[in-house]
C-alpha positions in Angstrom: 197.5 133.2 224.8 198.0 134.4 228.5 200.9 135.4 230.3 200.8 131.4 231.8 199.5 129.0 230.1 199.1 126.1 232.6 200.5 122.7 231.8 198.2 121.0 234.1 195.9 118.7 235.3 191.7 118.3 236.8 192.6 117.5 240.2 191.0 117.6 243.4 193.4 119.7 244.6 193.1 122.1 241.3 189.0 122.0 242.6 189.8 122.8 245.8 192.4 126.0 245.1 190.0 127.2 242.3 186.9 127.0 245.2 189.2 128.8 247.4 190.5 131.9 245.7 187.5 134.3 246.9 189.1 133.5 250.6 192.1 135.3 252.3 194.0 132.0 251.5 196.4 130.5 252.5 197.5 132.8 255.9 195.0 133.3 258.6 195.0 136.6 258.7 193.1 139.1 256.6 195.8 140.3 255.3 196.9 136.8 253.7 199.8 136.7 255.6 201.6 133.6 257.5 201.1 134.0 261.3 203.8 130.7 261.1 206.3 132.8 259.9 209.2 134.5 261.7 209.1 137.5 262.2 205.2 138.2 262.5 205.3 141.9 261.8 206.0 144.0 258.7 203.2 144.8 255.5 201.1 142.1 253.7 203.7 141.6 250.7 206.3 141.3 253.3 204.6 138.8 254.9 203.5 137.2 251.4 207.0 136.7 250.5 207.8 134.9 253.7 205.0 132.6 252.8 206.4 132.0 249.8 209.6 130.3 251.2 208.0 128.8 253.7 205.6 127.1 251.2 209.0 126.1 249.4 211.2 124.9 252.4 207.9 122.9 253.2 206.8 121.2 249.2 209.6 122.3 246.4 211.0 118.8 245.6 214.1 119.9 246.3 213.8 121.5 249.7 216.9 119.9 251.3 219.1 122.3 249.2 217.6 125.5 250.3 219.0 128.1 252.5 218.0 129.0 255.7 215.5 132.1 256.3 218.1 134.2 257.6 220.2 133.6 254.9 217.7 133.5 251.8 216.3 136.7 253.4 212.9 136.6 251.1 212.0 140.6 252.0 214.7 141.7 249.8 213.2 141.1 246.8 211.7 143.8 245.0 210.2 144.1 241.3 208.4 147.0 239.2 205.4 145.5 241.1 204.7 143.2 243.9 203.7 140.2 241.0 207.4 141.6 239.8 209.0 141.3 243.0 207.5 137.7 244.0 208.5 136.5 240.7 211.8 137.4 241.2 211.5 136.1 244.6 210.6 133.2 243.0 213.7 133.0 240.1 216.3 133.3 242.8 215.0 130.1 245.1 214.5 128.0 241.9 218.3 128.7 241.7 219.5 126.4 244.6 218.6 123.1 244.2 221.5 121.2 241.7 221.9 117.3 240.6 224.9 115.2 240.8 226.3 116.9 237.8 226.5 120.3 239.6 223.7 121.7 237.1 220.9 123.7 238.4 217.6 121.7 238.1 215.7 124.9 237.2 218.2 126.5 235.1 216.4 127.9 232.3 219.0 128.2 228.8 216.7 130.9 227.5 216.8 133.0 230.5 219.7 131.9 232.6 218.8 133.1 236.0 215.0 132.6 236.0 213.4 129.8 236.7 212.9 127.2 234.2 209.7 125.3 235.8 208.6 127.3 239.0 206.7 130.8 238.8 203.7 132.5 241.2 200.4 133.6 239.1 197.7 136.1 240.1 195.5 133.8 238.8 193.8 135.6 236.0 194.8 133.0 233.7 192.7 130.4 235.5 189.8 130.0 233.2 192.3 128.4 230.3 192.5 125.0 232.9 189.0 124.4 231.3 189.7 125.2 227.6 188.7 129.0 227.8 190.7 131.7 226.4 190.0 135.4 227.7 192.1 138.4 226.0 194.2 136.6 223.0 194.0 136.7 219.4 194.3 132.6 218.8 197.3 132.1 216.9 201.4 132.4 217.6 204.4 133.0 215.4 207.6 130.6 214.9 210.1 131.3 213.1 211.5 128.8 209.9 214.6 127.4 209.1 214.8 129.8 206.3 214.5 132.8 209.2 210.9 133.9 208.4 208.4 134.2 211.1 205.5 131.9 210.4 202.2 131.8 212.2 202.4 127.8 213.8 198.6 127.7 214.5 195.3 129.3 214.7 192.4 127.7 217.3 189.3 127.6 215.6 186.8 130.6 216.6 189.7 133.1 217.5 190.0 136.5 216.2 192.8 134.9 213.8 191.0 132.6 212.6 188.3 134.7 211.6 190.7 136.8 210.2 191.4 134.1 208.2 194.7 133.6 209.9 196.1 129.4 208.9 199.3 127.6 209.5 201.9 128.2 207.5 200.8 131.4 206.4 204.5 134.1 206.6 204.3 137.7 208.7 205.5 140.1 206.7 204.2 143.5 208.8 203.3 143.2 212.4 201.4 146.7 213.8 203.6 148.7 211.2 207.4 147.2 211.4 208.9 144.6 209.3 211.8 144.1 211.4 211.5 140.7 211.7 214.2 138.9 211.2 215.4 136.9 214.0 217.0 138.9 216.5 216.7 139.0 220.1 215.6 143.1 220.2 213.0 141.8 217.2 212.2 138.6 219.1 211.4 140.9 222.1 209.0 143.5 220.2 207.1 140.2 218.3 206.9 138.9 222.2 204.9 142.3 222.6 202.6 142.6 220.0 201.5 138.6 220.2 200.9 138.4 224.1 200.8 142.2 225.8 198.5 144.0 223.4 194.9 144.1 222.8 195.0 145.2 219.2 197.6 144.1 216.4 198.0 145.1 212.7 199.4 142.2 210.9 200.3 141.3 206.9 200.2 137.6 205.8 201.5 135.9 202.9 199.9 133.0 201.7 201.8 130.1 200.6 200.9 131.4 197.0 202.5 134.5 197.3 199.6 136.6 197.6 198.4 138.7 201.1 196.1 139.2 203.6 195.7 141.9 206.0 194.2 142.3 209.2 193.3 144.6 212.6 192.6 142.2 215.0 191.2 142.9 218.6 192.1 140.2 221.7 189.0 138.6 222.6 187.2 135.5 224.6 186.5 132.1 223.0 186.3 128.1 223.6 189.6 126.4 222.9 189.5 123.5 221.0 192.7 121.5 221.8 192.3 119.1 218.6 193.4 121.5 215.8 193.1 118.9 213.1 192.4 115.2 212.9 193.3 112.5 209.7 193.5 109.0 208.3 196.1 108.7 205.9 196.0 105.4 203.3 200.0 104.8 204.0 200.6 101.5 201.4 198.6 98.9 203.2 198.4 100.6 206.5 195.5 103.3 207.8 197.5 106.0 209.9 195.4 108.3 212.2 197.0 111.6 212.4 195.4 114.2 215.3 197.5 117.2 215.9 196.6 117.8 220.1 197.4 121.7 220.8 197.3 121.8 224.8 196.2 119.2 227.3 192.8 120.7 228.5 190.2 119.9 231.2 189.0 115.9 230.2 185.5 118.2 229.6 186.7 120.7 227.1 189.5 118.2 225.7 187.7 114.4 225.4 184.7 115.3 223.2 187.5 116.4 220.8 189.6 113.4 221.2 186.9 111.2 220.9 185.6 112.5 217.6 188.9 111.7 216.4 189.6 108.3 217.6 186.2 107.6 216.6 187.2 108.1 213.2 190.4 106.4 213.7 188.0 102.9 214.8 185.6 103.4 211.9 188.8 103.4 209.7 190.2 100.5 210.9 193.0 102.6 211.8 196.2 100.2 213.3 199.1 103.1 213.8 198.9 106.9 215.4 200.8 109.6 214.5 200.3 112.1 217.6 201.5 115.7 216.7 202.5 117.5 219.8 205.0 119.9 218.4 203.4 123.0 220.0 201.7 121.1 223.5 203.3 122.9 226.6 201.4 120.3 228.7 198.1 120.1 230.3 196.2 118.5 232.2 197.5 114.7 233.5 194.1 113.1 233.9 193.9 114.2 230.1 197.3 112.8 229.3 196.1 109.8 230.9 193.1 109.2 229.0 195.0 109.7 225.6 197.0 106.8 227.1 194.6 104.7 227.4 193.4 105.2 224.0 196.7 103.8 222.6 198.1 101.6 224.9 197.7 97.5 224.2 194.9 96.1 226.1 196.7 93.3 227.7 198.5 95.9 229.3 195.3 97.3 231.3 196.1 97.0 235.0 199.6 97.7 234.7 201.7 100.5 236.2 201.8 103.5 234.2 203.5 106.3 236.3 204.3 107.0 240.0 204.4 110.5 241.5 207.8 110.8 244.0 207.6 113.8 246.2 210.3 115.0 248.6 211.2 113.1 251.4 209.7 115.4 254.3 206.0 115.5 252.6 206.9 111.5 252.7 207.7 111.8 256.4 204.1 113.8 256.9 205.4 117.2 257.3 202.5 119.1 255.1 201.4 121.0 257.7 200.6 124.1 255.2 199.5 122.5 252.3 196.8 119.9 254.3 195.5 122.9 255.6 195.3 125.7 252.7 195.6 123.1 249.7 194.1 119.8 250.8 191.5 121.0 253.5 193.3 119.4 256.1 192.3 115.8 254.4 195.8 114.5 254.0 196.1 111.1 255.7 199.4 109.7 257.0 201.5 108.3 253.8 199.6 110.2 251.4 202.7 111.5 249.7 204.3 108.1 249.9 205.5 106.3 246.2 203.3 103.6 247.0 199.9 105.6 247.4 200.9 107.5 243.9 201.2 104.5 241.2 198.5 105.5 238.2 197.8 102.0 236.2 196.6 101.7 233.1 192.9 101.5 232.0 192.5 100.7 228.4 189.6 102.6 226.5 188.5 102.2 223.1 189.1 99.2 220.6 191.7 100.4 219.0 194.8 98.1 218.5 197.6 100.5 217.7 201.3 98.8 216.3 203.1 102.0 215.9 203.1 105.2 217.6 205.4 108.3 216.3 205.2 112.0 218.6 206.1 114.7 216.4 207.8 116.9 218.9 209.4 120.2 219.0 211.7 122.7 222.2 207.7 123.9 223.0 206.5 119.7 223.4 206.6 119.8 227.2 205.1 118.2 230.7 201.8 116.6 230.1 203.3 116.3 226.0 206.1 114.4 227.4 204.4 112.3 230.3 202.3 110.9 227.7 205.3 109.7 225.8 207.2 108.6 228.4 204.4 106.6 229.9 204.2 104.6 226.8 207.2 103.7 225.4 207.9 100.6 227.9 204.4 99.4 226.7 204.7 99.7 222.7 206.5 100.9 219.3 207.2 104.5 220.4 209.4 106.5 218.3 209.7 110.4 218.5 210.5 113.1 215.5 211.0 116.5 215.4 213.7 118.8 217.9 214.7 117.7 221.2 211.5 118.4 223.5 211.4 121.1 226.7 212.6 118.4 229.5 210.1 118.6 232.2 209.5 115.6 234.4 208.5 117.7 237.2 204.9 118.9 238.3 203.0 120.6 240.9 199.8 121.8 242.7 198.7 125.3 242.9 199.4 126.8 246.3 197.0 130.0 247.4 198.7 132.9 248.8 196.4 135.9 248.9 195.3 136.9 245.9 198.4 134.9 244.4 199.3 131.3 243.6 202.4 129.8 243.7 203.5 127.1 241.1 206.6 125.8 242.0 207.9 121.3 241.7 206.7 119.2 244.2 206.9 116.0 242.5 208.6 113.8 239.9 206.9 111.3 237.4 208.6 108.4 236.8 207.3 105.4 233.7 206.9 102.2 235.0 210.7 101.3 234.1 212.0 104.0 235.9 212.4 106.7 233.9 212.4 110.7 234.1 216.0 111.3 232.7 214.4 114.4 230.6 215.1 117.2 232.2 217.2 118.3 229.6 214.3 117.0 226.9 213.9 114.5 224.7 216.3 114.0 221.8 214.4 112.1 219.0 216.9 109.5 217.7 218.9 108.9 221.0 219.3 105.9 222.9 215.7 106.9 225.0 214.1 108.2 222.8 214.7 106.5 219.4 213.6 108.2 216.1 214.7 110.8 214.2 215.7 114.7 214.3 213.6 116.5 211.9 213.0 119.9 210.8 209.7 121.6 212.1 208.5 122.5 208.6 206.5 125.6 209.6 205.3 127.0 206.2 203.3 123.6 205.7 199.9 122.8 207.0 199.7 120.4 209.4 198.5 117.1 208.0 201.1 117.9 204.6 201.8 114.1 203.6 205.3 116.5 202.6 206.1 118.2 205.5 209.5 116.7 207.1 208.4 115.4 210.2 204.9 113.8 209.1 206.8 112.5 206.0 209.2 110.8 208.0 206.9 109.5 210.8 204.7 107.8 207.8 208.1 106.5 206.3 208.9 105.0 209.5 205.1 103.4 209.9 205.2 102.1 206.0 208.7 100.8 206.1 210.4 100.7 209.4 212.8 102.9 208.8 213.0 106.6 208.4 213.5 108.4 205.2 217.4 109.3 203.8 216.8 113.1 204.2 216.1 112.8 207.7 219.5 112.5 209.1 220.5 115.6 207.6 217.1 117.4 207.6 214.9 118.5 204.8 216.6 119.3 201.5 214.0 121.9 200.6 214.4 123.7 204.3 218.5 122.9 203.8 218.4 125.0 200.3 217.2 128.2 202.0 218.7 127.3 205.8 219.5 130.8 207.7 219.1 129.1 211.0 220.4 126.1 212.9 218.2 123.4 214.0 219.2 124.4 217.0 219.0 128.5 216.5 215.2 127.0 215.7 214.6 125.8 218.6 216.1 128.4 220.5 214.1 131.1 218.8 211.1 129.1 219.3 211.4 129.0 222.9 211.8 132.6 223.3 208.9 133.2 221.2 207.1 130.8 223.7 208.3 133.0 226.6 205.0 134.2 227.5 204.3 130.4 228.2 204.3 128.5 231.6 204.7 124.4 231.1 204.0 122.6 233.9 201.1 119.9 235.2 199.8 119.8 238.9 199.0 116.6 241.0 196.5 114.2 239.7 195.2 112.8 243.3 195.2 109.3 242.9 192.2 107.8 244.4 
């Protein structure tokens, strides 16, 4: 996929930034600079950069720990390019703001230094908001407990999957080299060949030992967020099973999702297994409606989330954004709790008992919203790694040709809760369920695999299976990494990813 993937969600605002990028937004000059800033003079990516703190001391949602102008000095930061330089621009003010616990908010374990949620975009990657890919090949690698890289999944109508690319499938060359073993310099050079090239050689192994090659070429093509969808005859109970990829635009993703719980009714389906193993977010009206879908009826009308921004947006001081974000239509209060409470609406018939998220270290924003959202409302129990930890969102901010992505606001579930910053942990006090190896060399939908085993176990019988608790023993018989060296890899290998949602205006 692109550089950013966005974690996000349809949004007036998102409709207002996308109708404004052919302007010299947001400054007032031609140039795109900030005539607000101090001091007025110097080139356009001088004056960009100011704008880019300013933006910040005005919207991050932690604005009250950032330093001064003077001090932060925003000209100083240079890069191999100007996208370069604002990025790092970017890294260092994400590097202020700290909780109670003296931890950075933004610090970012597989790239200390750099931020963990915030970045600024040239926008290029804009088109994947509504479920269209441009210059990709459709699938990405993972590596295995047993330290093999594994392709993780292939969207339909890619270049992989006409290369006949499927989950599970083992990379044993990749554009010549089959140094692949997990390593940071081999980590680095898969980073390459999967997201900065337009042409790859690659070698599969199929699960029966024999191979496939291919010379694939990046190309354009419809996502389909929905990679595969389920009912499994569990004992006496009909489980739906959807594996949901990436939060699209409600008019790419709800066709897709619709097909599926419309199988799910037919069925006579009364439990969900949701596999968000690989969903770095996506759009929040889109998490929403996926809400809806599951949650009890009775519970329609009740709260499902609030937005909290930062106390000065509270207090009405958006002077920037109501002008370059919101068209100057911001009202008094807008950014107050009270006027950001989303309720719930149910859709569909279906009566759901049991819930179980398969999540992994790439499950994050929209992936965990949806989770969080639920589980004061129903049987909610999460399998797989410990999740990405991002409770924060934002809105797209135009600067010139750029646009800046950095937290404005914080979702809380209607008991309270956004204690994930550091992710969810499946089997903790939280988020009850069960740690569970990410079996990457079997399909999605394997009755087999650990984590969908487990989540049916839990459906059938309550409980979760034996193995569970100390992982799978077929992955345990071949271990060469960690759990957590799985994870780790994993979210290096999704480097090339952003994770984040912007602001659903509430109407």
């Amino acid at each position: 996929m692109k550089r950013y993937f966005y974690a996000s969600v349809l949004s007036l605002a998102v409709l207002m930034t996308a109708c404004k990028k052919e302007k010299n937004t947001p400054d007032t000059d031609d140039d795109g600079s900030d005539t607000t800033t101090t001091p007025t003079t110097g080139t356009a990516l001088d004056r960009i950069k100011d704008s880019v703190f300013l933006y910040a001391q005005e919207d991050y949602l932690w604005n009250d720990q950032l330093p001064t102008y003077s001090k932060f000095n925003p000209r100083s930061f240079k890069g191999s390019n100007d996208l370069a330089a604002l990025q790092n621009e970017v890294d260092a003010l994400s590097q202020y703001a700290k909780n109670s616990s003296g931890q950075v908010f933004e610090y970012n374990a597989s790239s200390p230094g750099t931020s963990k949620y915030s970045f600024i975009d040239d926008g290029s990657t804009s088109g994947e908001l509504g479920g269209q890919a441009s210059g990709d090949f459709g699938f990405e690698p993972r590596y295995g407990a047993d330290g093999g890289l594994y392709i993780k999944y292939v969207y339909p109508n890619s270049p992989a999957a006409a290369a006949g690319a499927k989950r599970g499938y083992k990379v044993t060359k990749l554009n010549g080299s089959t140094a692949l073993t997990p390593t940071n310099d081999n980590v680095e050079a898969i980073i390459n060949a999967f997201y900065n090239k337009t042409t790859m050689t690659i070698t599969l192994q199929k699960p029966d030992g024999s191979s496939i090659n291919a010379n694939l070429n990046t190309a354009s093509y419809t996502i389909n967020p929905v990679l595969t969808y389920k009912v499994f005859d569990a004992g006496s109970k009909k489980v739906g099973y959807m594996v949901f990829n990436s939060f699209t635009s409600p008019a790419n993703a709800t066709p897709k999702i619709d097909a599926a719980f419309t199988k799910f009714s037919e069925e006579g389906v009364t439990d969900l297994i949701i596999d968000l193993r690989y969903n770095g977010g996506g759009y929040v009206a889109t998490s929403d409606y996926i809400s809806n879908l599951i949650v009890p009826a009775a519970k329609s009308g009740s709260l499902m989330y609030t937005y909290y921004f930062n106390q000065s947006l509270q207090n009405n001081n958006f002077a920037l954004i109501n002008k370059k974000v919101f068209d100057g239509e911001l009202e008094a209060g807008a950014f107050k709790p009270e006027q950001n409470q989303v309720k719930f609406s149910k859709k569909g018939s279906l009566a759901i008992n049991k819930a179980v998220f398969i999540v992994t270290g790439s499950s994050a924003s929209a992936s965990e919203l949806t989770i969080n959202n639920l589980l004061p409302h129903l049987d909610v129990k999460i399998v797989g790694e410990t999740s990405y930890g991002k409770p924060v969102g934002f809105f797209a901010i135009p600067i010139n040709k750029y646009e800046l992505y950095i937290p404005e606001f914080e979702t809380r579930n209607s008991a309270g809760n956004a204690n994930y910053y550091t992710g969810m942990k499946p089997g903790s006090s939280l988020y009850p369920g069960a740690e569970i190896d990410d079996d990457v060399a079997k399909d999605f939908g394997d009755a087999t695999e650990g984590c969908t085993q487990a989540a049916l176990s839990y459906i059938t019988t309550g409980d979760f299976l034996s193995f569970s608790r100390t992982q799978s023993p077929r992955l345990n018989s071949t271990r060469v990494l960690t759990v957590q060296q799985v994870r780790d890899f994993g979210l290096k290998l999704d480097g090339p990813h952003f994770k984040g949602m912007i602001y659903n205006k509430v109407k």
